[in-house]
C-alpha positions in Angstrom: 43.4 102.3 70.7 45.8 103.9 72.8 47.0 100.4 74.6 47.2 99.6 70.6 49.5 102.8 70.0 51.7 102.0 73.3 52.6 98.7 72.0 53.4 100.2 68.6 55.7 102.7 70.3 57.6 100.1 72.2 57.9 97.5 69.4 59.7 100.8 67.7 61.8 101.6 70.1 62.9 97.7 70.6 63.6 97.6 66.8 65.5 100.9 66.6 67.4 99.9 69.7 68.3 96.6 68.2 69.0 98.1 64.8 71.9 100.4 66.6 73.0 97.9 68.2 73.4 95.7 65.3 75.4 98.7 63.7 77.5 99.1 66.4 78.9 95.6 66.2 79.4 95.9 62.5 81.1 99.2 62.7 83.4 97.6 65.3 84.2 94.2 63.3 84.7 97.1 60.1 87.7 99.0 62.0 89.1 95.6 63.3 89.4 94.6 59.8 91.3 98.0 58.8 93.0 97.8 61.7 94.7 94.4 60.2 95.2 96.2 56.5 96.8 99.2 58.3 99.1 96.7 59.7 99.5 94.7 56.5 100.1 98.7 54.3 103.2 99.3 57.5 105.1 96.5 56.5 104.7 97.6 52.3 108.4 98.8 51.4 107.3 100.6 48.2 104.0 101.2 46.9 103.0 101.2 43.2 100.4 103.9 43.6 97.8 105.2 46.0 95.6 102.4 44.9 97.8 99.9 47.0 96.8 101.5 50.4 92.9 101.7 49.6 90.1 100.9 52.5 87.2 102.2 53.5 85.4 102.1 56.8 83.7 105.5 56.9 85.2 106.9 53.3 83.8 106.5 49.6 86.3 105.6 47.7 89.5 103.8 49.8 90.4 107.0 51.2 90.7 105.5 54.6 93.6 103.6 54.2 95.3 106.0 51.8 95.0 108.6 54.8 96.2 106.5 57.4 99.1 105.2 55.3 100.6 108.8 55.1 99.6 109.9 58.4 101.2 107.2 60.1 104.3 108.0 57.9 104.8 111.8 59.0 106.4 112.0 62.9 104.5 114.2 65.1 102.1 115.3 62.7 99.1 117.9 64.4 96.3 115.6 65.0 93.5 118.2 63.9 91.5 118.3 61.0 89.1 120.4 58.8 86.4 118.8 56.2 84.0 120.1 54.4 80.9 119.2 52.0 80.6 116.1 55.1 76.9 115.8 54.8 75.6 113.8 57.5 78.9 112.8 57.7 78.6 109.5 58.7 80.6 108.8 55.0 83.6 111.5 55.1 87.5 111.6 55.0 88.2 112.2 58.4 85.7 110.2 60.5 88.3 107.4 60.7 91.0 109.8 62.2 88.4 110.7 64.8 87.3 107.4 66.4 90.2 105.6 65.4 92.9 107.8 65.7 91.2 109.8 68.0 91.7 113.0 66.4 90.2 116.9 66.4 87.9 118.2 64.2 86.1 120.8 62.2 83.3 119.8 59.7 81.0 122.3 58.0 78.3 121.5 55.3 75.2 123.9 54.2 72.5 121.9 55.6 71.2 122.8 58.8 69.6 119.0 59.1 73.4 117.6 58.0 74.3 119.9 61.1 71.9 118.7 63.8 72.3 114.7 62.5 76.0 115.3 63.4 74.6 117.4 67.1 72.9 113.8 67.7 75.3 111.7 66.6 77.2 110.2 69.7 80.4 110.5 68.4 79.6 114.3 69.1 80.6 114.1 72.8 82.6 110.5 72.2 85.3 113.1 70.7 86.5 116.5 70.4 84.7 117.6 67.1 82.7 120.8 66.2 80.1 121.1 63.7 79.2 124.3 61.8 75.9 125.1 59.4 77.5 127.7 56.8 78.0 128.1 53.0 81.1 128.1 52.3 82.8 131.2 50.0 86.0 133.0 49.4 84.5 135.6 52.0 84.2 133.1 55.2 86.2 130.1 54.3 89.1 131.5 56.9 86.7 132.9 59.6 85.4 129.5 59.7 88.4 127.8 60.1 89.7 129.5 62.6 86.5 129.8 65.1 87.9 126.4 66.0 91.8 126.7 65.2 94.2 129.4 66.6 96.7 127.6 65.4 97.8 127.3 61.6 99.7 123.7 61.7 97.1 121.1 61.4 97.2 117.3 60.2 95.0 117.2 57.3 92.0 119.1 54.9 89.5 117.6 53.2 87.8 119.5 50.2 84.7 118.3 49.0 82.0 120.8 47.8 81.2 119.8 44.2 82.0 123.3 43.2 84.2 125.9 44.1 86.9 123.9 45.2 89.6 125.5 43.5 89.0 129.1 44.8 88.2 127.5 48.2 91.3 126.5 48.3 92.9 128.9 46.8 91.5 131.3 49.0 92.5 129.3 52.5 95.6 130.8 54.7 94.1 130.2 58.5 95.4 126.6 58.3 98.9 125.0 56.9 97.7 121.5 56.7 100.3 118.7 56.6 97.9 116.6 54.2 95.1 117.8 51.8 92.8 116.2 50.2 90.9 117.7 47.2 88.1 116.6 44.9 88.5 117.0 41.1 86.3 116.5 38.4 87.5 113.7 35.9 85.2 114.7 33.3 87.3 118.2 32.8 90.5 115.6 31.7 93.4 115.7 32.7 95.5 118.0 30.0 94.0 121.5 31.0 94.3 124.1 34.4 90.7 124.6 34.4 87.2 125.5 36.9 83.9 126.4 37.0 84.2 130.1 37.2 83.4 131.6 40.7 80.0 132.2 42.2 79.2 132.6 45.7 76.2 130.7 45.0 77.0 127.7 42.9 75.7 124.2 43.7 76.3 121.2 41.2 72.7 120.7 41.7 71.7 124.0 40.0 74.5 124.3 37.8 73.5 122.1 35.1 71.2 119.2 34.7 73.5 116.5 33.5 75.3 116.8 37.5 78.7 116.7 35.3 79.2 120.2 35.7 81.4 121.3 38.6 84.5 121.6 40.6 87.9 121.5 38.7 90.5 119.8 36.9 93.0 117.4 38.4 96.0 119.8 36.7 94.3 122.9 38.3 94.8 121.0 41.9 98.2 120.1 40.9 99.6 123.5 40.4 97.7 125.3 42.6 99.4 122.7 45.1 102.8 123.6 44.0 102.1 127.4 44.3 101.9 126.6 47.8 104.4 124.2 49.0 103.0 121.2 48.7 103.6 117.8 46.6 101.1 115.5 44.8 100.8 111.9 45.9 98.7 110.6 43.4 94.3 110.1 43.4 92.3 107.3 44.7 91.8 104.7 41.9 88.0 105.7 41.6 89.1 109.1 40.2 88.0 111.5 42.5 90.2 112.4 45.3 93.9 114.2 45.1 95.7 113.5 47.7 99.0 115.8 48.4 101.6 116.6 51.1 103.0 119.8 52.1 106.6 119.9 51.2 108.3 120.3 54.3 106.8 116.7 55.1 107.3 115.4 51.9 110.3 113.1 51.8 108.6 111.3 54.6 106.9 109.4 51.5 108.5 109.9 48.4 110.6 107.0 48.7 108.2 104.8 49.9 105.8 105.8 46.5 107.5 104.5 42.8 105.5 108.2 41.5 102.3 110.2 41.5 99.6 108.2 39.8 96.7 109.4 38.8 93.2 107.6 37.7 90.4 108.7 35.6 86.8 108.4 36.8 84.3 105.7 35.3 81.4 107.2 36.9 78.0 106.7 35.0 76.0 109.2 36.7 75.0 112.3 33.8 71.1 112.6 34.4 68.5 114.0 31.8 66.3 116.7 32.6 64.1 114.9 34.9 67.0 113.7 36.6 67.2 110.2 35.5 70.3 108.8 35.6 71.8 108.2 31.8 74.8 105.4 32.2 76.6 107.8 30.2 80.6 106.6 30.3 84.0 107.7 29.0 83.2 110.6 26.3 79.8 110.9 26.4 80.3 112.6 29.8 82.2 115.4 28.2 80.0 115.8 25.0 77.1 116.4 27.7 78.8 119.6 28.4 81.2 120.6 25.9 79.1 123.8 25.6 79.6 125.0 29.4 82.2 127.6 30.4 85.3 127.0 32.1 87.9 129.1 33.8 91.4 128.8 31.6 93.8 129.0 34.9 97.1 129.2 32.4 95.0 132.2 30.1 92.7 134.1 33.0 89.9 133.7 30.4 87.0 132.3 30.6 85.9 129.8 27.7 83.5 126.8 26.3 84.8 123.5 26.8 84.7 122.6 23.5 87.0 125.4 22.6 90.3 123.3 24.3 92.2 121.4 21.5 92.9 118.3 23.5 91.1 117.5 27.5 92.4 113.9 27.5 95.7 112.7 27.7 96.0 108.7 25.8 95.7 107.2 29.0 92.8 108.7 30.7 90.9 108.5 26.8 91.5 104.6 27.1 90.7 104.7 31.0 93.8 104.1 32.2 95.7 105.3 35.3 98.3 108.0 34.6 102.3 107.9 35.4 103.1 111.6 37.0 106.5 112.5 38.1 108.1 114.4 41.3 109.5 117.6 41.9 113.2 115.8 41.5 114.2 118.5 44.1 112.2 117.0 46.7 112.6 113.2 45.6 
């Protein structure tokens, strides 16, 4: 039995080996091939939208090639970055800066086993990254930041907590990052300033069963942004990500972008009680949780959904992406 078990073990550690090895090879052939669409985005002399620049080698949604478009357009920018809500992060924002750009970085998520997958990871002491296990509220978000960075000038910040955002971000003033990137909720449309209202505790998990209910709307991000110096670039085409520069850096792309674009989300992922997934789409979403409370940014109030007059502009109603316009100061 125990020559049995011996064999066993070795067989496993042939086919792990082998499996890493075989993911190794594909992650390499991956950032080859974005290294040939970064190339291709360089030589772009104006871009329609966002959607133009889109890959992904360790992002969701196209993020990759959206961030290394304006990175590569900003001179000298810090090459340090924040992210949070990374999970395991072996899918994130920022990975790609890391081991392609070779980067600094600072990722925190609330799972202790997210934390010690990262610990593991070899790109832990491949690069200059640290890893934190902490829920994030208004009352640590800036401690945390700055147990890695003394410094407030850094590249880029990557929101992504399927809940707070807005007052997360709000409540930030360790860092001035060059880019940020912030999550918004598609399903709260695209005509209102509105969030879920503040707990230190909320989790999109516990917050509702449908898993529609969270975060903010894309206006919310948009003039929170302005508030503090910084421009938006338009969203990924999935509808998820905002993407936005901070002003001082902001006619390093303006020309190159024919305006702000943004995209609704087509997501079909409501769940019923027992957490089966529905297919819901378009607004069905919204009629899942019309009945939840929002924040009203515009009237401090706090108020059902159903109680707005209008959440979606024509566009987003019919599914279609969303002409914005820039600050014709900064343009």
């Amino acid at each position: 039995m125990k020559f049995l078990e011996n064999i066993k073990n070795r067989v496993y550690k042939v086919l792990v080996s082998s499996q890493h090895q075989l993911n190794d090879k594909t992650e390499h052939l991956l950032i080859l091939n974005s290294q040939i669409l970064s190339h291709k985005n360089a030589f772009l002399e104006k871009i329609t939208s966002l959607r133009d620049l889109e890959f992904s080698v360790y992002s969701q949604w196209g993020e990759d090639g959206i961030i290394d478009w304006i990175v590569n357009q900003i001179p000298d920018i810090p090459k340090s970055f924040v992210e949070f809500g990374v999970e395991n992060y072996l899918e994130s924002n920022t990975r790609y800066l890391l081991k392609v750009h070779n980067w600094s970085g600072l990722v925190i998520d609330g799972s202790i086993e997210n934390i010690k997958f990262i610990n593991n990871d070899s790109i832990y002491w491949r690069h200059d990254l640290t890893a934190i296990n902490s829920f994030i509220t208004k009352g640590n978000i800036n401690d945390l930041i700055s147990s890695k960075f003394s410094k407030k000038e850094i590249g880029l910040l990557s929101i992504d907590l399927d809940g707070n955002d807005y007052w997360i971000w709000d409540q930030i003033d360790a860092v001035n990052p060059t880019i940020i990137i912030c999550e918004y909720n598609a399903v709260f449309g695209d005509t209102n300033r509105i969030t879920v209202p503040y707990k230190d505790d909320f989790t999109r998990k516990n917050s509702h069963f449908s898993n529609l209910y969270f975060g903010t709307s894309l206006p919310a991000l948009i003039h929170l942004a302005e508030e503090k110096g910084y421009t938006f670039l338009g969203t990924n085409s999935s509808g998820c990500n905002a993407f936005f520069v901070i002003n001082d850096a902001a006619h390093y792309v303006l020309g190159k972008i024919k305006g702000p674009v943004s995209f609704p989300s087509k997501f079909r992922e409501a769940q019923n009680e027992f957490g089966e997934l529905l297919y819901l789409a378009g607004i069905e979403r919204f009629e899942k949780i019309k009945h939840m409370d929002v924040f009203d940014l515009e009237t401090k109030k706090t108020k059902r959904l159903c109680e707005f007059e209008t959440i979606y502009s024509e566009e987003w109603l019919n599914g279609l992406p969303k002409l914005h316009y820039f600050n014709s100061q900064l343009s």
